[in-house]
Backbone as ProteinMPNN parsed JSONL, in Angstrom:
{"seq_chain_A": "XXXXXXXXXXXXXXXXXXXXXXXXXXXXXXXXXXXXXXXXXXXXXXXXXXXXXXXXXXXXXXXXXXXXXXXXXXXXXXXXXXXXXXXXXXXXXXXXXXXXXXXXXXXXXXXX", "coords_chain_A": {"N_chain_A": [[-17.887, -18.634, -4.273], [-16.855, -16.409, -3.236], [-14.357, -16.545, -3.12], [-12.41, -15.526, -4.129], [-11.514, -13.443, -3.658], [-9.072, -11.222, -2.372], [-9.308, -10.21, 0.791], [-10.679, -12.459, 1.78], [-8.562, -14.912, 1.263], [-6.663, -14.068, 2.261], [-7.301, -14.168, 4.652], [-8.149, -16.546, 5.08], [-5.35, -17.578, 5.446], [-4.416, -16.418, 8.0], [-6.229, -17.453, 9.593], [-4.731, -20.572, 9.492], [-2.8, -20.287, 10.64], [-2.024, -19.099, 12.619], [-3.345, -15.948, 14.463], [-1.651, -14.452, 14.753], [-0.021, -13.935, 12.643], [0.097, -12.231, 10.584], [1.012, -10.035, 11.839], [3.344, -10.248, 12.84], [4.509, -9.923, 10.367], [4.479, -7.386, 9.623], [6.405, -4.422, 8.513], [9.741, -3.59, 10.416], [10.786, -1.203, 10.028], [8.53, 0.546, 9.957], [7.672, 0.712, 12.592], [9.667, 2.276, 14.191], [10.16, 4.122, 12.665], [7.925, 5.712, 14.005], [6.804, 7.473, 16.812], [8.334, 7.231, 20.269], [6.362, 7.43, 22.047], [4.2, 6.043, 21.231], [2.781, 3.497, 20.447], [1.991, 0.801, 17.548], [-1.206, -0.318, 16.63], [-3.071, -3.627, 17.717], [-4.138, -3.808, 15.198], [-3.407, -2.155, 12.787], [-0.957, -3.199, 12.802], [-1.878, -5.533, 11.952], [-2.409, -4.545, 9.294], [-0.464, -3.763, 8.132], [1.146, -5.881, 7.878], [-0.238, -7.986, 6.375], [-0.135, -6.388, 3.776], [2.503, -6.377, 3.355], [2.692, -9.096, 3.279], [1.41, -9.631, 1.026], [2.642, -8.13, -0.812], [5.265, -9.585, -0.81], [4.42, -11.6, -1.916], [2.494, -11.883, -5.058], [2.794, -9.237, -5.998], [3.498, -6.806, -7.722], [0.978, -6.858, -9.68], [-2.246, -6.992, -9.677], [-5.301, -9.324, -9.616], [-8.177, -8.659, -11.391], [-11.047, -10.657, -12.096], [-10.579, -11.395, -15.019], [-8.482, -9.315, -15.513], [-5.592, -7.789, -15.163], [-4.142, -5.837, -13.21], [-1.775, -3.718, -12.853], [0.069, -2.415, -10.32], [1.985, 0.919, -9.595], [4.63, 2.58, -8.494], [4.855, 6.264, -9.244], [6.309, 9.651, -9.41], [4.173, 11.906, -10.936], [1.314, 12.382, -12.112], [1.183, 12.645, -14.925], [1.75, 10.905, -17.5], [1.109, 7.973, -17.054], [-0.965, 4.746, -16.727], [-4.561, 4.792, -17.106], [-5.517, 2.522, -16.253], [-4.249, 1.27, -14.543], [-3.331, 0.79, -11.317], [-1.729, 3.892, -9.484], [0.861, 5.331, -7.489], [1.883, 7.839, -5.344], [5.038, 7.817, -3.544], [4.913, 9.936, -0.541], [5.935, 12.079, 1.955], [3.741, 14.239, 3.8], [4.689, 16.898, 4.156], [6.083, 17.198, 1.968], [4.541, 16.409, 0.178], [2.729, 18.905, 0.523], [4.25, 20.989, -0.141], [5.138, 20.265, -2.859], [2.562, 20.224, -3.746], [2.132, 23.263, -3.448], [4.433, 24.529, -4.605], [4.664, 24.828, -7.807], [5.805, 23.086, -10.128], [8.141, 22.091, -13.203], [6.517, 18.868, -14.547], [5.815, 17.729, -11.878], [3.52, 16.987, -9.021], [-0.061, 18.397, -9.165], [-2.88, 20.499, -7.395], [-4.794, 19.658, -9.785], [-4.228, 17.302, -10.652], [-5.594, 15.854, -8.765]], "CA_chain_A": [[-18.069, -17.441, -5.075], [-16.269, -14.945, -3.065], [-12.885, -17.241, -2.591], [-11.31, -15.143, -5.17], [-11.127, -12.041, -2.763], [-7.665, -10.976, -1.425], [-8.951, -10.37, 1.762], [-10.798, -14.289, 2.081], [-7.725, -15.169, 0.797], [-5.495, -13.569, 3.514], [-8.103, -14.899, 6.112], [-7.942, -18.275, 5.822], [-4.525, -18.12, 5.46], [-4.33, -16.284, 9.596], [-6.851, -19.126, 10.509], [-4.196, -21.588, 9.362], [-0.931, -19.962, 10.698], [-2.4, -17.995, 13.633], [-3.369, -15.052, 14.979], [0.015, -13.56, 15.025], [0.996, -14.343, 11.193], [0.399, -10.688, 9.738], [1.071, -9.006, 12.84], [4.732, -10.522, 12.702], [5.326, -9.529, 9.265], [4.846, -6.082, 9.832], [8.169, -4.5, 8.453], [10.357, -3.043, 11.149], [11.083, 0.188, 9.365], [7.351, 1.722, 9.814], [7.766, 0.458, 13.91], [11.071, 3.06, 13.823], [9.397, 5.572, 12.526], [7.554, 5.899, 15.007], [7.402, 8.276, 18.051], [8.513, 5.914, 20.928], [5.441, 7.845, 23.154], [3.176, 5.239, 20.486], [2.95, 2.059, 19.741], [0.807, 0.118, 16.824], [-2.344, -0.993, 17.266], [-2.658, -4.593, 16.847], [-5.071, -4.092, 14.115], [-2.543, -1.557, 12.124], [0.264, -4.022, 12.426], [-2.126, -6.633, 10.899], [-2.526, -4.241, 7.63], [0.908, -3.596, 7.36], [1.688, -7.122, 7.577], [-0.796, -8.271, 4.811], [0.602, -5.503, 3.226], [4.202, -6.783, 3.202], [2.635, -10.391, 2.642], [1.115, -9.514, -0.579], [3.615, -7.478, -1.36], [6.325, -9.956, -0.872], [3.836, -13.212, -2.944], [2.051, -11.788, -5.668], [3.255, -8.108, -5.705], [3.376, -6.29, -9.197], [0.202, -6.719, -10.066], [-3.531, -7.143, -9.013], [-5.928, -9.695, -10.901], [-9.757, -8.715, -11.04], [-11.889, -10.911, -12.797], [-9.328, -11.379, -16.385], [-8.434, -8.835, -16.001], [-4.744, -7.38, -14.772], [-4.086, -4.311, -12.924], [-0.646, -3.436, -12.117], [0.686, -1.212, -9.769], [3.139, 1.383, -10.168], [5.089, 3.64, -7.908], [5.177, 7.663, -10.259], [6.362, 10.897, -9.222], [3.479, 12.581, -10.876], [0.383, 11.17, -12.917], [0.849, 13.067, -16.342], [2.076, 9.567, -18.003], [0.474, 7.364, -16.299], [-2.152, 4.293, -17.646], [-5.403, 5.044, -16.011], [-6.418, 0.975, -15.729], [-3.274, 0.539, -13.597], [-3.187, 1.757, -9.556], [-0.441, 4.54, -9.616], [0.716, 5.828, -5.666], [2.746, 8.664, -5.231], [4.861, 7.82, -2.159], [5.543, 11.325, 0.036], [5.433, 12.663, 3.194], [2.837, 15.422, 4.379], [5.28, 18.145, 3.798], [6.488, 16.498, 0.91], [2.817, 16.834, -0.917], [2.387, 20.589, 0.553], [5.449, 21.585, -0.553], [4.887, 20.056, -4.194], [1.359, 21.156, -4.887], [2.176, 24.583, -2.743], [5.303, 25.709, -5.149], [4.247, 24.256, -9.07], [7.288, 22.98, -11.012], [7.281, 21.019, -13.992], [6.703, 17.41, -14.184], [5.552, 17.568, -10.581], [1.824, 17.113, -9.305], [-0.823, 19.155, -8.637], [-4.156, 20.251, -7.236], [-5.713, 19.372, -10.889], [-4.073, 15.65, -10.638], [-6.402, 15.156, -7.756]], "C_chain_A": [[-17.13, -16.313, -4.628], [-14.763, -15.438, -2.271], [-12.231, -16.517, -3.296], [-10.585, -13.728, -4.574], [-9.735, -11.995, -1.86], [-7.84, -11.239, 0.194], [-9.384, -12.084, 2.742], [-9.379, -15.037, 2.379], [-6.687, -14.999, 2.207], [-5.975, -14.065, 4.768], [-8.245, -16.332, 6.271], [-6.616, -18.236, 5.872], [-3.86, -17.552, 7.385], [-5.057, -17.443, 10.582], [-5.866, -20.675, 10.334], [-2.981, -21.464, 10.405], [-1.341, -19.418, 11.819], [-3.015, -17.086, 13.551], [-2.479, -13.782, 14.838], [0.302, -13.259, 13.736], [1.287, -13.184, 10.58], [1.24, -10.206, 10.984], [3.031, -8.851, 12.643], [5.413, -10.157, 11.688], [5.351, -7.48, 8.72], [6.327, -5.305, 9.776], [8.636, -3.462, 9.495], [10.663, -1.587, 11.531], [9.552, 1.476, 9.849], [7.631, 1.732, 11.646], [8.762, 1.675, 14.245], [10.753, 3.811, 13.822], [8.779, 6.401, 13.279], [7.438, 6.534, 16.389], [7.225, 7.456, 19.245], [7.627, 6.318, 22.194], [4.346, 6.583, 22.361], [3.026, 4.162, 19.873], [2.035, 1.842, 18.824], [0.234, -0.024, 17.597], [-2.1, -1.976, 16.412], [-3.534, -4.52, 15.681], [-4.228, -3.274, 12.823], [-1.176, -2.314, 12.025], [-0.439, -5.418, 11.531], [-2.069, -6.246, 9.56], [-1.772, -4.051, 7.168], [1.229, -5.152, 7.235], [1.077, -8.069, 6.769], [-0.419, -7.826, 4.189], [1.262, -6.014, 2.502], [3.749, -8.162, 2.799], [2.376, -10.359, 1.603], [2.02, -9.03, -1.155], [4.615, -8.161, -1.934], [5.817, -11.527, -2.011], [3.861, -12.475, -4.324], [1.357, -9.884, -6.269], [2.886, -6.592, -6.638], [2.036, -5.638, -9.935], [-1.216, -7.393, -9.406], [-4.579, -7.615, -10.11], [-7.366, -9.38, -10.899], [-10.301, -9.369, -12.314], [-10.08, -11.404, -14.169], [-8.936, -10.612, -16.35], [-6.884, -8.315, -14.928], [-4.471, -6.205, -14.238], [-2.365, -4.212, -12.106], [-0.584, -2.53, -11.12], [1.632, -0.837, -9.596], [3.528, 2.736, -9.187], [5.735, 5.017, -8.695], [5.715, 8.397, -9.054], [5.643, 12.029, -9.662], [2.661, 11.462, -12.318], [0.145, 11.75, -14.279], [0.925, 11.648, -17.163], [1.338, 8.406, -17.169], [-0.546, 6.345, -17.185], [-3.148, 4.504, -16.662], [-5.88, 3.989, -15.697], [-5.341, 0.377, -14.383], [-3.665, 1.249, -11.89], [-1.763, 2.462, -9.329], [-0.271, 5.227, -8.258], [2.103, 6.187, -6.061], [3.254, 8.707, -3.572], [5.685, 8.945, -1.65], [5.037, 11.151, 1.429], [4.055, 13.573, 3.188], [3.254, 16.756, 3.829], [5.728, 17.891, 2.499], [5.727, 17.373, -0.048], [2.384, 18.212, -0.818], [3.299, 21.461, -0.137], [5.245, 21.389, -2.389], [3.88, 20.465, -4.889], [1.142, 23.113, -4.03], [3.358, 25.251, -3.868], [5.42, 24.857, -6.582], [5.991, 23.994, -9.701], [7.017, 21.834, -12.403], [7.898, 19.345, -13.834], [6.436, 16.923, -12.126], [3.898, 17.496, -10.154], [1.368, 18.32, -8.516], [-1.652, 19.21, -8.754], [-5.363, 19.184, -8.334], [-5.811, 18.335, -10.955], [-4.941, 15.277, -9.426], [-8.13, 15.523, -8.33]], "O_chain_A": [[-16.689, -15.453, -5.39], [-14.227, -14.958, -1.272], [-11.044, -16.822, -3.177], [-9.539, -13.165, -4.898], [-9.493, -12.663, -0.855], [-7.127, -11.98, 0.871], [-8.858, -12.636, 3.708], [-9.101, -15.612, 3.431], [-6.159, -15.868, 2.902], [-5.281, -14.336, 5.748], [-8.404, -17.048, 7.26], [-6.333, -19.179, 6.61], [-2.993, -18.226, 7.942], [-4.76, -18.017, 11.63], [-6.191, -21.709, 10.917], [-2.355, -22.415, 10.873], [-0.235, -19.021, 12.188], [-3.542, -17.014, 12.441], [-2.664, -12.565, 14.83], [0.944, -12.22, 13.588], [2.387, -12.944, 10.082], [2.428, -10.04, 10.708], [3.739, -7.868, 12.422], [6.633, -10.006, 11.735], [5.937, -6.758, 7.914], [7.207, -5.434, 10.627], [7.978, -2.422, 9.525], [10.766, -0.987, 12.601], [9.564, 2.698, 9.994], [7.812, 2.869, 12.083], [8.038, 2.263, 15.049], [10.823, 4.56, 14.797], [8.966, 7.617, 13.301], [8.14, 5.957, 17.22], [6.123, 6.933, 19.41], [7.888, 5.798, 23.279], [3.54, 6.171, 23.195], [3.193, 4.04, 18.659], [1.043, 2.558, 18.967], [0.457, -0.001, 18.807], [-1.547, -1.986, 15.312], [-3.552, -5.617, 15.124], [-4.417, -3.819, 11.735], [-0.362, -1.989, 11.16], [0.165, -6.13, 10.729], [-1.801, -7.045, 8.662], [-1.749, -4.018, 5.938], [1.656, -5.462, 6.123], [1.767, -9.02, 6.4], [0.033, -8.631, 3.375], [1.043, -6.23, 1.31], [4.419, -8.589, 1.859], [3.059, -11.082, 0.877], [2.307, -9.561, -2.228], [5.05, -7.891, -3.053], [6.582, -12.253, -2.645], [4.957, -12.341, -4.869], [0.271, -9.463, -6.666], [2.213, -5.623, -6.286], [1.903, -4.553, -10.501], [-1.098, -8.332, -8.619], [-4.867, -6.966, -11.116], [-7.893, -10.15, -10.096], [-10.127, -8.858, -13.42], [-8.896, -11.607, -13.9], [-8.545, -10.465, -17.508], [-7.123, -8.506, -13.736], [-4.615, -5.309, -15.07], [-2.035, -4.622, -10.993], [-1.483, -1.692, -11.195], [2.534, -1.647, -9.384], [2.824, 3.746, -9.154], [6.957, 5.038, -8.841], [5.64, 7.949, -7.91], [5.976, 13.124, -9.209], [3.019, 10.52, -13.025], [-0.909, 11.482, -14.856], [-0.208, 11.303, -17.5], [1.37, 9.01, -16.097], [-1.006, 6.808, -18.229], [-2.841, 4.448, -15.471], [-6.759, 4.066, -14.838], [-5.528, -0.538, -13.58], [-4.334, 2.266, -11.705], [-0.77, 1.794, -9.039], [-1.299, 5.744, -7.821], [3.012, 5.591, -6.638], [2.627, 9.191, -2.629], [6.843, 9.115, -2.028], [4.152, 10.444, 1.913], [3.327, 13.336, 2.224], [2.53, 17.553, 3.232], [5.607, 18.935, 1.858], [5.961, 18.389, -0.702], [1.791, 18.767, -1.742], [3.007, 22.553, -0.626], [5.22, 22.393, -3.101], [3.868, 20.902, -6.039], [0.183, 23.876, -4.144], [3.263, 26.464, -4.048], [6.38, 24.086, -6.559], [7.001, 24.693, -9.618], [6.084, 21.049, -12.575], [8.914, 18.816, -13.384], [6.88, 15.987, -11.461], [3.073, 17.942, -10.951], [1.939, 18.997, -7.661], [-2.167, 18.576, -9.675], [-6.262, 18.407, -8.012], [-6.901, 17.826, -11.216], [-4.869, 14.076, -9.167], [-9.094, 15.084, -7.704]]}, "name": "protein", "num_of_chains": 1, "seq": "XXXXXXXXXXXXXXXXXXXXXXXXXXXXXXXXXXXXXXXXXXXXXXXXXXXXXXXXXXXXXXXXXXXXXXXXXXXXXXXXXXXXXXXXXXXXXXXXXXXXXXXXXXXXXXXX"}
């Protein structure tokens, strides 16, 4: 009944392959980022590296039930379909800066 779940799904496939299997696919780039006083935890390198595994299989879109849900990287959610998952990717300052000085076609407080 509950084989259809991503994260089942992602769990048998660490009981097949290891321990290690997400941890390893953790992409490089977020490690970098990183202030070199801090390392991951291994439990944050496993979610990036499901992450990047789903990301890299079955990517696009997300199936629940019949039913399809894409996801879609915007710059603000006026257009937008509301059945899809839409992620606005910013920094911190990024997002203060955008809903701190209004412009158009940009988001704000109200979109949250």
């Amino acid at each position: 009944m509950t084989d259809y779940l991503l994260h089942n799904k992602l769990s048998a496939l660490k009981s097949i392959y290891g321990s290690f299997f997400f941890r390893d696919k953790a992409p490089g780039t977020i490690k970098e980022n990183l202030r070199t006083d801090f390392d991951m935890r291994p439990y944050q390198q496993e979610a990036f590296g499901r992450f990047q595994f789903y990301w890299d299989e079955f990517a696009d879109r997300i199936q629940m039930e019949d039913r399809r849900i894409r996801v879609n990287e915007v710059d603000n959610f006026s257009a937008v379909n509301p059945d899809d998952i839409n992620i606005i990717f910013t920094t911190i300052q990024g997002l203060h800066s955008r809903l701190n000085t209004p412009r158009e076609n940009s988001i704000t407080f109200e979109d949250f």
